[in-house]
C-alpha positions in Angstrom: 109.5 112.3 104.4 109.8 109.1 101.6 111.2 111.2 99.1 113.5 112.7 101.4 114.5 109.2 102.6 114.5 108.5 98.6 116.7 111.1 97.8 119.5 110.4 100.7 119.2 106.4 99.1 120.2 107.9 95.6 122.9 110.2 96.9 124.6 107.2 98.9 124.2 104.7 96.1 125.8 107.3 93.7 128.6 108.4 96.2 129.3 104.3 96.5 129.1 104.2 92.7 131.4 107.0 92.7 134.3 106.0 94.7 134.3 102.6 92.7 134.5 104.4 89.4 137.4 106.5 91.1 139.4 103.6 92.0 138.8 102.0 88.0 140.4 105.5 87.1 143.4 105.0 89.3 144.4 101.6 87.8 143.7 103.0 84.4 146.9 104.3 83.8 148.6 100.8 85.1 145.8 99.0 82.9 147.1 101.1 79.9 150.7 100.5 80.2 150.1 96.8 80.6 148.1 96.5 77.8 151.6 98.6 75.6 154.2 96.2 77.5 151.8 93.2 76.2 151.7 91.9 79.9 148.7 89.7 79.0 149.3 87.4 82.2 148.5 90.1 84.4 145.4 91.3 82.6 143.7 87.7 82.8 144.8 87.7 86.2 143.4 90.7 87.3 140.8 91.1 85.2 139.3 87.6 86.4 139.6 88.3 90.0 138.2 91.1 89.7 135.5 90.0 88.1 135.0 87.3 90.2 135.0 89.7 92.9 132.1 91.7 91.8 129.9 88.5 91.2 130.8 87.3 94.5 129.8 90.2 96.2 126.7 90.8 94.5 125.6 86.8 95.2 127.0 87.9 99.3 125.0 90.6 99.4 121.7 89.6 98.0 121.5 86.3 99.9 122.5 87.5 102.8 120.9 91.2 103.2 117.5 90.6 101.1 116.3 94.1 102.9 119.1 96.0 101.2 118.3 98.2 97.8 119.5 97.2 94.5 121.6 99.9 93.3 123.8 99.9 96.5 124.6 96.2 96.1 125.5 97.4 93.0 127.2 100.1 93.5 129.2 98.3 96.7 130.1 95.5 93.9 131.4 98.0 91.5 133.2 99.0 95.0 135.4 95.4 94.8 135.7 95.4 91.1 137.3 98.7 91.1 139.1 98.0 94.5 140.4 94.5 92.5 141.7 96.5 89.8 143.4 99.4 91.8 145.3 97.3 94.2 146.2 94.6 91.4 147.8 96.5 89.0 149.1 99.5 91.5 150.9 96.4 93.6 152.0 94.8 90.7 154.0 97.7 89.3 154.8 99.3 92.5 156.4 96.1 93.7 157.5 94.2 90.6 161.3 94.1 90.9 161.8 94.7 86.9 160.4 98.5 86.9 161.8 101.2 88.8 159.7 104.2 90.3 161.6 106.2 88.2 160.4 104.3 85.3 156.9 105.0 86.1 156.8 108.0 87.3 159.3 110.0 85.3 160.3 113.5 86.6 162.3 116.8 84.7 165.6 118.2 85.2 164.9 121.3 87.4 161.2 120.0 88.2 159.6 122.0 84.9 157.8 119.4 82.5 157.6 120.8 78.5 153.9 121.9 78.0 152.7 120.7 75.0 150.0 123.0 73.8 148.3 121.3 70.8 148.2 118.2 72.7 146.9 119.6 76.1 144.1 121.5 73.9 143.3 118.4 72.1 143.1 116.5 75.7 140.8 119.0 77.0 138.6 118.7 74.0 138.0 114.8 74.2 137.8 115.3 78.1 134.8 117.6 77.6 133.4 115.5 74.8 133.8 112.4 77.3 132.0 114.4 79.6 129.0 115.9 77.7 128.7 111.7 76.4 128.1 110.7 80.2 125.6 113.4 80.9 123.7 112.6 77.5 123.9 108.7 78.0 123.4 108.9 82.4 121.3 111.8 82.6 118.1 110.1 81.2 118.5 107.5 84.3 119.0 109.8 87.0 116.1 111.8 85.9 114.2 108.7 85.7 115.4 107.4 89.3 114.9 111.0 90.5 111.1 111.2 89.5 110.3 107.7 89.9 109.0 107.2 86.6 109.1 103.7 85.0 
């Protein structure tokens, strides 16, 4: 029954960890085309609430729930960071007045897109690569976490 109860902890603390990671990857495309339009104002401004956020919800969390487990304060404080950055830069440039959705979204004549071969091969490369790094660098913790080891 304990590991049971151990394993559901690691599932939920890695779904939590999940969803915040997701919303990072959202704003990353917003994060990127701030950083080309040198919109450094906004960075600092998101970036620091953000920030902010997570610490603040850490320090909530462990004073006031001293029963709960480590990684899901964690992971719940990764939630806000990545929640910071999401709605920051997705309601900056969704409701800025100087870019258009057209701007940001950017659609074909006839709704066909040019396929660039060489480039989508070379994108799926370095997404794999990407990939294969996380296992390499995140699989030795999970096993660890997994078998209880220290």
């Amino acid at each position: 029954m304990h590991n049971t109860t151990k394993l559901t902890r690691v599932c939920l603390t890695t779904a939590i960890n999940g969803f915040g990671c997701m919303l990072e990857l959202l704003a990353e495309p917003f994060y990127i085309l701030s950083q080309n339009l040198l919109l450094l104002k906004l960075r600092l401004l998101v970036e620091t609430a953000a920030t902010f956020l997570r610490c603040l919800t850490m320090c909530i969390l462990i004073v006031k729930q001293t029963n709960m487990e480590k990684g899901i304060v964690f992971a719940l404080s990764q939630v806000a960071y990545g929640a910071c950055f999401f709605f920051g830069y997705w309601g900056f440039y969704l409701f800025s007045s100087s870019f258009k959705s057209s701007d940001l979204f950017p659609f074909r004549v006839g709704g066909k897109a040019h396929l660039d071969g060489q480039l989508a091969n070379t994108s799926m490369i370095f997404t794999f690569q990407s990939f294969r790094k996380l296992i390499l660098q995140e699989g030795e913790k999970m096993v660890r976490v997994w078998f209880d080891t220290p």
